[in-house]
C-alpha positions as CSV (number, residue, x, y, z in Angstrom):
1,X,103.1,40.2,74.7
2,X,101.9,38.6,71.6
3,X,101.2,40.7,68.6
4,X,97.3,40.8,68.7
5,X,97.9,41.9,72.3
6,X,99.8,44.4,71.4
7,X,97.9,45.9,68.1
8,X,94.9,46.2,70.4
9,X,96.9,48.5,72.9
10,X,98.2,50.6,69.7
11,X,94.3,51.1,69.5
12,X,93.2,52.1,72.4
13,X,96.0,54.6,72.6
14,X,95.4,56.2,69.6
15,X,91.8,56.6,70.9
16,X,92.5,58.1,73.5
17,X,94.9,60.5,72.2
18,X,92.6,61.0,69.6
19,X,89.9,62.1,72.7
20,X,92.2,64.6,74.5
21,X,93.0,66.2,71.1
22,X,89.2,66.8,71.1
23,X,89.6,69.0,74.2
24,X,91.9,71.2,73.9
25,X,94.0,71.6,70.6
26,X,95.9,74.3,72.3
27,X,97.3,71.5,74.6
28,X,98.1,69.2,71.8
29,X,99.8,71.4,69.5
30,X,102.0,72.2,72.9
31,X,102.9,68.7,73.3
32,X,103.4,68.1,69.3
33,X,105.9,71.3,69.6
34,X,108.0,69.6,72.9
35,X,107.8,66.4,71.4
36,X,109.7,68.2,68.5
37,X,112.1,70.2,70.3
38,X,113.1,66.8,72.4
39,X,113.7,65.2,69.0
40,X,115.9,68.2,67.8
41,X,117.8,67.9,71.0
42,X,118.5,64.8,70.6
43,X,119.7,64.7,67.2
44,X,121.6,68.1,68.2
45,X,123.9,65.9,71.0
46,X,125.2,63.7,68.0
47,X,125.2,67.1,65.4
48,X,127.2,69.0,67.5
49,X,124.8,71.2,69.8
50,X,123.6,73.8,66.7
51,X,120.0,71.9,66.6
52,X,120.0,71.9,70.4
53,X,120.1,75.5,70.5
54,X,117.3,76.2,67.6
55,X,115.0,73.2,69.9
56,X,115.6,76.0,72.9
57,X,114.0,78.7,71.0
58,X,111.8,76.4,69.7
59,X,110.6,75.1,73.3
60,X,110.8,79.3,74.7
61,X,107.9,80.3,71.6
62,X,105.6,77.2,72.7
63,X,106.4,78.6,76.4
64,X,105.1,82.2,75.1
65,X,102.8,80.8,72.8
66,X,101.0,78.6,75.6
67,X,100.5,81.4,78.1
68,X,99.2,84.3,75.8
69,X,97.3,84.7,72.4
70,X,98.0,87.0,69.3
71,X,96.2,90.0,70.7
72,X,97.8,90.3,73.7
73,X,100.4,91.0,72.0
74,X,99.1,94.7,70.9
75,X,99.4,95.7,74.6
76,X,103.3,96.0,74.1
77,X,102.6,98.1,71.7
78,X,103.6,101.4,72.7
79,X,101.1,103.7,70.9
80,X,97.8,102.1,72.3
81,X,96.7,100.9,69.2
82,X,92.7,102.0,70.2
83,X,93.4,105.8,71.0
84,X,94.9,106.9,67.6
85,X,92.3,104.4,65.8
86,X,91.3,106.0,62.6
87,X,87.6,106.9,62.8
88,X,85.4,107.7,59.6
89,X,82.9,109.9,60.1
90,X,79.5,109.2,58.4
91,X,78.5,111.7,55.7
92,X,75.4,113.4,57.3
93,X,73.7,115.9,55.6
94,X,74.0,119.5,56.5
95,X,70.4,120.5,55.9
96,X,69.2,117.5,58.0
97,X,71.2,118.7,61.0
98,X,70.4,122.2,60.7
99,X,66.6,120.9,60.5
100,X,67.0,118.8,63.7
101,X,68.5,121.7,65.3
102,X,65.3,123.9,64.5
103,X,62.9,121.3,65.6
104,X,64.3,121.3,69.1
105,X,64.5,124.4,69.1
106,X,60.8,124.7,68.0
107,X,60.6,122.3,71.1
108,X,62.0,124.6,73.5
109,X,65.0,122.3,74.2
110,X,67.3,124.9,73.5
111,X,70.6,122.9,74.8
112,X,69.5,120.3,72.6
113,X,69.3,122.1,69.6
114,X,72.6,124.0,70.3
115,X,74.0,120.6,70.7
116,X,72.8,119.7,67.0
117,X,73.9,123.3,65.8
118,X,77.5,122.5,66.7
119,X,77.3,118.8,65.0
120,X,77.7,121.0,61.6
121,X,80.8,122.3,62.5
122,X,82.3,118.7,62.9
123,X,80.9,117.2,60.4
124,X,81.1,120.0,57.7
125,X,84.3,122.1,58.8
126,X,85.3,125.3,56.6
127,X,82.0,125.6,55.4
128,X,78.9,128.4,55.2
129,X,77.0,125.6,57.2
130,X,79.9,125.7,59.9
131,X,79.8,128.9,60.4
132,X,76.1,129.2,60.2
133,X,75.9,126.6,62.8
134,X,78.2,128.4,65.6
135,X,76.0,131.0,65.0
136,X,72.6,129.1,66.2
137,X,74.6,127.2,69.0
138,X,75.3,130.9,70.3
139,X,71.5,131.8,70.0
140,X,70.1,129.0,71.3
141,X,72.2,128.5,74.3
142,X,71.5,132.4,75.2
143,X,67.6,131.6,74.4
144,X,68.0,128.6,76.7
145,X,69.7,130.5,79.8
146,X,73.1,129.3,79.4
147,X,74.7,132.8,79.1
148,X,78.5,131.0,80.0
149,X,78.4,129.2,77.0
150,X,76.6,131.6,74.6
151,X,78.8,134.2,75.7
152,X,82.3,131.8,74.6
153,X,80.6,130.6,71.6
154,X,79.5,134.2,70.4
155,X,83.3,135.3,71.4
156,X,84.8,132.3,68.9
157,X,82.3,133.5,66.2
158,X,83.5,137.3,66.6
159,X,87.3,135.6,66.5
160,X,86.8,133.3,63.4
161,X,84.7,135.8,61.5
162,X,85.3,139.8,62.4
163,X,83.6,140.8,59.0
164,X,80.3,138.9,58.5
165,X,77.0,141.0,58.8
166,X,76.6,138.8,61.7
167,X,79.5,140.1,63.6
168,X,78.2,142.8,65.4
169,X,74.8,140.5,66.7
170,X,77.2,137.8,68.2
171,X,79.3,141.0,70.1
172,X,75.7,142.2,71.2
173,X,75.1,138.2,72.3
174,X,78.0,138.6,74.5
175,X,77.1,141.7,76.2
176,X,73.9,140.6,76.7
177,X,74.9,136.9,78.4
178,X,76.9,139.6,80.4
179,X,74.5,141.9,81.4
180,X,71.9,139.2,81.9
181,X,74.0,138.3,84.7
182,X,74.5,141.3,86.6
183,X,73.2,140.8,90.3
184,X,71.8,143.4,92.6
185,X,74.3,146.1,94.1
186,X,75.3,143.8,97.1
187,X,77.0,141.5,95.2
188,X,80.3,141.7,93.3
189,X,79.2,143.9,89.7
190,X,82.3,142.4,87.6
191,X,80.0,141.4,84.8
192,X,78.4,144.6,84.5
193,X,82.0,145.9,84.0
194,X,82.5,144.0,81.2
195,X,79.0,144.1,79.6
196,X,80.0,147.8,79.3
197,X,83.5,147.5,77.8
198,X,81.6,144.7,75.3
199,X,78.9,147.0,74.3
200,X,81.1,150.0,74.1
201,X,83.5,147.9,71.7
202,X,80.4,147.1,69.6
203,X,79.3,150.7,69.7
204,X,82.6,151.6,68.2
205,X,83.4,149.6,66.1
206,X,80.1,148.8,64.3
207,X,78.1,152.1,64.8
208,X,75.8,151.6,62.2
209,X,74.7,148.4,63.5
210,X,70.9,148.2,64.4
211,X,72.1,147.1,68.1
212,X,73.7,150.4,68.6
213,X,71.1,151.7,70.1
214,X,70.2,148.9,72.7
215,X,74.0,148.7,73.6
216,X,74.1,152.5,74.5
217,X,71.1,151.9,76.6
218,X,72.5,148.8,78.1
219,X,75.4,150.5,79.0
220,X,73.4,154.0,80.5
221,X,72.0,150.8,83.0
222,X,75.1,149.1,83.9
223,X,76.4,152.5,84.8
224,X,74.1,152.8,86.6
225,X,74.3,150.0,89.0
226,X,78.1,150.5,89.1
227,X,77.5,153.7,90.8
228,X,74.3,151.7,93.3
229,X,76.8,149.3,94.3
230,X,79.4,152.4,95.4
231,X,76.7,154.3,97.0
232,X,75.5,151.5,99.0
233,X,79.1,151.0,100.2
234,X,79.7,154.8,100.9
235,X,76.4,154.8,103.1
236,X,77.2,151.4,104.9
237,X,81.1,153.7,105.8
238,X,78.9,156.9,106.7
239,X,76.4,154.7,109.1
240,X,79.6,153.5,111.1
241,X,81.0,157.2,110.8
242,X,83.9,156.1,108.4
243,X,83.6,159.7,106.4
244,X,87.0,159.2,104.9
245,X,86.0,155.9,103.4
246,X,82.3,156.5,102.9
247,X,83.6,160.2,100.8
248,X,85.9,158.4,98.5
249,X,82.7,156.1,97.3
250,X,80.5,159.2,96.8
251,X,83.7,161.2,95.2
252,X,84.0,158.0,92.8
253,X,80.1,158.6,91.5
254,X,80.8,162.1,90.8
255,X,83.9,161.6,89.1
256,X,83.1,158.7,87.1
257,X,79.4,158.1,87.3
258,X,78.2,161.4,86.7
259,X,75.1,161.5,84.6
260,X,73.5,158.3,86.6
261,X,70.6,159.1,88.9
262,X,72.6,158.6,91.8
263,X,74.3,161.6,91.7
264,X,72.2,163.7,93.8
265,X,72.3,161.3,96.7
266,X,76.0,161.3,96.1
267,X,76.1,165.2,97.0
268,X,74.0,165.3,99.9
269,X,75.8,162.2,101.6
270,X,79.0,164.6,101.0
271,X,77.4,167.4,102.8
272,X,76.9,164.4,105.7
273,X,80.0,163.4,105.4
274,X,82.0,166.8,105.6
275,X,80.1,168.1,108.3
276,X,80.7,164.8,110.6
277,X,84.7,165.7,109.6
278,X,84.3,169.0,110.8
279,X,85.3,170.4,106.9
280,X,83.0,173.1,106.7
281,X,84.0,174.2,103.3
282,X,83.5,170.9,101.5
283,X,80.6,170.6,103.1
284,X,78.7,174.0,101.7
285,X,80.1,173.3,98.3
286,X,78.3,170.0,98.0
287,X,74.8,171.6,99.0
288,X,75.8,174.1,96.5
289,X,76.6,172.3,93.6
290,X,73.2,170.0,94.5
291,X,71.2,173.6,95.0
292,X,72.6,174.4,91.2
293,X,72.2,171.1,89.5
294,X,69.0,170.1,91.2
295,X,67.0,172.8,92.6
296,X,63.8,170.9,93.0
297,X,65.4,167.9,94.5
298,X,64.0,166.4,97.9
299,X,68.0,165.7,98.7
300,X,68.7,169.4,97.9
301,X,66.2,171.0,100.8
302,X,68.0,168.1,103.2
303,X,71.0,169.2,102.5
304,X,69.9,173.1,103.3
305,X,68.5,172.0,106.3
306,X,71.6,170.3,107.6
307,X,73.2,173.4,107.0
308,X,71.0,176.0,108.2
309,X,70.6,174.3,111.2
310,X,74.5,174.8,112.1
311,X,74.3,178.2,111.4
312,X,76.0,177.7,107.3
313,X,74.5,178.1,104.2
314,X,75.1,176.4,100.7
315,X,78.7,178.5,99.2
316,X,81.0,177.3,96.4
317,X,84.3,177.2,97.3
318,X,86.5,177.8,94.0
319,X,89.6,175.2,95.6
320,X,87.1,172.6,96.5
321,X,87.6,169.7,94.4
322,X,83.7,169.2,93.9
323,X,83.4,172.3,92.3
324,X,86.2,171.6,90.2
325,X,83.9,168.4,88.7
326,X,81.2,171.0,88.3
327,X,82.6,174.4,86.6
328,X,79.4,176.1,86.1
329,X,78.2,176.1,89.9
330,X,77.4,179.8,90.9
331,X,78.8,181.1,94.2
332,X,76.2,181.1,96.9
């Protein structure tokens, strides 16, 4: 080959190297790297075999290097780089949340605004504008319906701060998200339990509270249906002439319910009750004790009816356990 030949072959491959390093420099910095580590182990054979080892590590980081990039790398990483990421929050102005808050709250979107209320604790912790915020999430969730959550933020406000002036209005918040929920006497009457234990708390503990007042009332109610739920079980036993279980529910609203309305029912369904048993004594003590207490009462001439017309009349019998529950019951 003569040497013009061959300077013009030089050219065209440089060209064409120079081309394919265009595309893809990944690919020629690979090849630069081999072309190195074959150099190394070739000078290694005459050196003794020390370079050929460093050309091996040299060839295994292209091999790594080729088939992954520097951030896939952070998935070895063993504390998931993303999830403990360091976040700044902005500084946003307390005022300006509390102000969106009101607006949707002016707007009737009352979850909304709670929502906004609780962005003051996060963004201003330990602060008068934290703890004025938990107290708006509390009233606006109860304004909007959502008793569940009022009733657990009021709870956490009463547990952070037991000796604001507020105190005693979020307790009354969660005796109301409570008795809010109390169904009609057919269904379970769990949360009228506990609105009662709730307002009785606040009724002891802050009784100088202006919500006093409501609370007693509140609780004169839920008493109330307690002992509707246990008469409408002790009649549903009496209809299917179950007296034994149908007297314990009407014992149960004399002994604990006594000063409900239900109480006169209670008596002449004893009178029922007793008579279908055959315990005659029981029997005229109840219509006595409803004769005493009630004298006026449509259940009270029932209950001398049933009597008279078997020959008894209304007698207080001094063992009788319902006149035990009511002292002051004259003999008949």
């Amino acid at each position: 080959m003569s040497g013009r030949a061959f300077s013009q072959m030089k050219r065209n491959t440089i060209v064409t190297g120079g081309t394919d390093e265009a595309r893809s420099n990944s690919q020629g910095m690979t090849s630069r790297m081999v072309s190195l580590a074959q150099r190394a182990a070739d000078a290694g054979m005459a050196s003794g075999g020390r370079l050929a080892r460093a050309a091996a590590v040299a060839a295994l980081v292209v091999s790594v290097a080729g088939c992954s990039t520097v951030d896939s790398f952070s998935s070895l990483n063993p504390f998931g780089g993303e999830k403990y990421k360091t976040k700044v929050l902005p500084d946003v102005p307390a005022q300006g949340i509390y102000d969106q808050g009101l607006a949707r709250m002016s707007r009737k979107d009352y979850t909304g605004a709670a929502k906004k209320f609780e962005e003051l604790e996060k963004y201003h912790p330990f602060t008068q504008w934290s703890r004025k915020g938990l107290l708006m999430s509390t009233y606006a969730y109860y304004e909007g319906g959502k008793y569940d959550e009022s009733s657990a933020s009021a709870l956490r406000y009463v547990n952070l701060y037991p000796s604001t002036k507020e105190t005693p209005y979020a307790m009354y918040i969660v005796g109301m998200s409570l008795y809010n929920q109390i169904p009609d006497i057919t269904r379970d009457q769990e949360n009228a339990e506990r609105a009662i234990i709730v307002f009785n708390q606040l009724i002891e503990k802050y009784p100088k509270s202006e919500y006093v007042e409501d609370a007693k009332y509140k609780v004169t109610v839920a008493r109330d249906q307690l002992a509707g739920k246990e008469m409408s079980v002790g009649r549903y036993y009496l209809k299917r002439r179950n007296f034994g279980g149908a007297i314990n529910r009407f014992r149960n609203v004399l002994a604990k319910y006594q000063t409900t309305r239900h109480v006169e029912e209670a008596l002449y369904r004893l009178v029922e009750a007793y008579l279908g048993l055959g315990i005659v004594h029981e029997a005229q003590t109840a219509g006595a004790v409803l004769g005493h207490n009630y004298p006026d009462s449509q259940w009270y001439k029932d209950a001398y009816a049933l009597l008279t017309g078997r020959g008894l009349k209304p007698n207080r019998s001094a063992g009788s356990w319902i006149a035990r529950l009511f002292p002051g019951t004259r003999r008949g």
